[in-house]
C-alpha positions, 0 to 999 in steps of 0.5 A: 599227806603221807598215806602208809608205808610199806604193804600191810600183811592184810592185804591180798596184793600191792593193787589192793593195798594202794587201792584201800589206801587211797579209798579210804584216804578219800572217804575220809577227806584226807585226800580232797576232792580235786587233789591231783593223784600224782603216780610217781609222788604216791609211788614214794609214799606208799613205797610201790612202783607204778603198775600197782597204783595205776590199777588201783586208780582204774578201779576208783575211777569206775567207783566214781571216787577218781577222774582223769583228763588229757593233760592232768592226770588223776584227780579226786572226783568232786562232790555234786549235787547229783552224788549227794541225792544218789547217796540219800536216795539209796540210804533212804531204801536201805534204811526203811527195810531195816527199821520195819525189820527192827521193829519186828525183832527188836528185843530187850538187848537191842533196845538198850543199844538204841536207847543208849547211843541216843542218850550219848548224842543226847550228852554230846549235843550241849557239850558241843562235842560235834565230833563225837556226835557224828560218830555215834550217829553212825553208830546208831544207823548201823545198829539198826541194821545188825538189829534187823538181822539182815547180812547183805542189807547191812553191807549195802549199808556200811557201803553207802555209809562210807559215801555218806561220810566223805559227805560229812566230812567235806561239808560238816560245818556247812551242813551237818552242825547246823542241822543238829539239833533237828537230826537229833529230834528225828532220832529220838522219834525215830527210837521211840517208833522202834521202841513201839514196834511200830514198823509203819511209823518207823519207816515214816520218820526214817524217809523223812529224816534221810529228805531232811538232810538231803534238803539240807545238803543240797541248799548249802550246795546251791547256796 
């Protein structure tokens, strides 16, 4: 797959610029898991010499993203048991601080918000726009975070969340699309409990919610 062409302005260093290339290329599923990460192949595409790219390499080798082994090289790391239940189990902590904040603060605005991503997963759902669904579910758990009003909570999120979504990605139609009927249940209580200001109920239906999909995850790993 062709990754970029030259350096963008944005970043700081040819290392950094390979290394969000590639992070972002394996989040997203672009770059599968097991897919060999030939130096001298990326070398051309993202038309950069070596030196870079192996740094950028280490850096996602200590993410957990990339391995390496004697007589391979580097490959995308595979997608285990373990990594599933580590990404649910912190989103679950993240998400249950953030949902008791929103309930305290949540206002007129915020609340709109909510309501409408809801109503549009709503839509999605018998236009099977699966897609979009997954979209917009991203959406509304990053908006409950900006509601909680929460700087460094809210990063810890979106960066569990790109985790989530190599997840996603990598299983949707394995796990995500028969699962979306009952995730959407799960959102519409989860709202109404907000809508409540009910903090104690919100966090109730948020850890069940991130148990249930981690259930489902781990039987279509099994399976």
């Amino acid at each position: 797959m062709a990754l970029g062409g030259s350096p963008d302005v944005r970043f700081r260093t040819k290392q950094e610029y390979v290394y969000q290339s590639l992070r972002g290329a394996i989040l997203r599923g672009e770059l599968a898991p097991g897919r060999r990460l030939v130096i001298d192949e990326l070398g051309r595409q993202l038309k950069v010499s070596a030196i870079p790219i192996r740094e950028a390499l280490q850096l996602l080798q200590s993410e957990g993203l990339v391995q390496s082994a004697p007589h391979v090289g580097a490959t995308v790391s595979p997608l285990s048991e373990g990594e599933v239940r580590e990404v649910f189990a912190i989103l679950e902590g993240l998400e249950t601080v953030a949902v008791r904040e929103a309930a305290r603060r949540l206002d007129d605005a915020g609340a709109a918000v909510l309501t409408g991503l809801v109503a549009r997963m709503d839509e999605a759902l018998p236009a099977r726009d699966h897609e979009g669904w997954a979209a917009l579910n991203v959406e509304l758990h990053r908006a409950m975070g900006e509601i909680a009003g929460m700087p460094l909570l809210r990063e810890m999120t979106e960066r569990v969340l790109s985790r989530w979504e190599r997840l996603r990605r990598h299983f949707f139609q394995g796990v995500l699309v028969p699962r979306l009927e009952q995730a959407q249940r799960e959102h519409r209580e989860i709202l109404d409990a907000l809508l409540r200001r009910d903090a104690d109920l919100a966090e109730r239906v948020v850890r069940g919610h991130n148990r249930a999909a981690l259930a489902a995850y781990e039987e279509h790993l099994r399976g």
